[in-house]
C-alpha positions in Angstrom: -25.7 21.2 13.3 -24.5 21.5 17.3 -24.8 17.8 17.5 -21.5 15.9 17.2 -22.5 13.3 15.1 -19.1 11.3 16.1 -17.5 11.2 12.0 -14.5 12.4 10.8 -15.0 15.1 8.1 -16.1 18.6 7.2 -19.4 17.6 5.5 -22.8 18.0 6.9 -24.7 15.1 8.5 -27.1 15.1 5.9 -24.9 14.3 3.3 -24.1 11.0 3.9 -26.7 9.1 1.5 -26.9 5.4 0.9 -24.9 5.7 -2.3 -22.3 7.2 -0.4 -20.0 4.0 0.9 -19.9 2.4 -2.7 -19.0 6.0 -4.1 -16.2 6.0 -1.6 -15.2 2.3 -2.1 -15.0 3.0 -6.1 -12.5 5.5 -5.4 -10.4 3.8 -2.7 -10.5 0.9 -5.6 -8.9 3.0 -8.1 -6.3 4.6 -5.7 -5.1 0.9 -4.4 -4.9 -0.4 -8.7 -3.4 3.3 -9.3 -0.4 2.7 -6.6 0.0 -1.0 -7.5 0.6 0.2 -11.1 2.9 3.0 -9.7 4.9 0.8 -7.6 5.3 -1.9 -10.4 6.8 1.1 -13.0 9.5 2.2 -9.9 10.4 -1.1 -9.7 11.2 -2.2 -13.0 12.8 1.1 -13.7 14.9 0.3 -10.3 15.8 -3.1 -11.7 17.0 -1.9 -15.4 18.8 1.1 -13.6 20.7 -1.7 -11.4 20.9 -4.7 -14.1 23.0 -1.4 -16.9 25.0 -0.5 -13.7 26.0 -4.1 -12.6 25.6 -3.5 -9.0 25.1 -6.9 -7.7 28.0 -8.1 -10.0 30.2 -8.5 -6.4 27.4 -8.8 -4.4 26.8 -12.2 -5.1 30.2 -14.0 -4.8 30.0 -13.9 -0.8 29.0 -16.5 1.3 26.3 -14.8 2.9 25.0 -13.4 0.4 22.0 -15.9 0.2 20.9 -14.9 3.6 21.1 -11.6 3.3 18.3 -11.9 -0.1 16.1 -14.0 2.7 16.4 -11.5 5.0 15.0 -8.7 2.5 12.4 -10.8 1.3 10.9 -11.3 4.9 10.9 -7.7 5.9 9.1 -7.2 2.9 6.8 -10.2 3.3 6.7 -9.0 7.0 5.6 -5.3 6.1 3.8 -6.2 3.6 1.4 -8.6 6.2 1.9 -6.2 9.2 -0.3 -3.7 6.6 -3.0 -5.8 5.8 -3.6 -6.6 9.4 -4.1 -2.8 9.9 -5.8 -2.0 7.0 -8.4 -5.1 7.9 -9.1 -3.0 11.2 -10.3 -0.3 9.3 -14.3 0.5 10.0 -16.1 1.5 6.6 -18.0 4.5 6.6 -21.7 3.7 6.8 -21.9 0.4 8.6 
């Protein structure tokens, strides 16, 4: 057990099996489907809070108001592909 064995972690080296990785992936699998389903619910309980309070009743009448949606919508789409890129860096455990 002296050896560094150059993973990140508490468990011992000889706990890693074969079975291991797809373990791990099942798990980070559920997590990603668990936040997708958590983000959808904040969102749609975002939008019916803002559609009862008629808070983009004004918002829309202006002339920029058009770019200003575009601009959202590409920080998002920015953010969203900026994340992808990182998490595709990502080495697996056991390869």
């Amino acid at each position: 057990m002296t050896e560094l064995t150059g993973k990140v972690g508490f468990a011992s080296p000889t706990a890693v099996t074969n079975a291991t990785p797809c373990r791990i992936l099942g798990i980070e699998l559920l997590a990603t489907l668990a936040l997708a389903v958590s983000l959808i619910v904040a969102a749609t309980t975002v939008t019916i809070g803002v559609a009862r309070a008629q808070a983009f009743a004004s918002f829309g009448r202006g002339e920029h108001a058009h770019y200003a949606m575009l601009v959202f919508g590409a920080v998002v789409a920015g953010m969203s592909g900026l994340t992808a890129m990182v998490a595709g860096e990502r080495d697996v455990p056991g390869e």
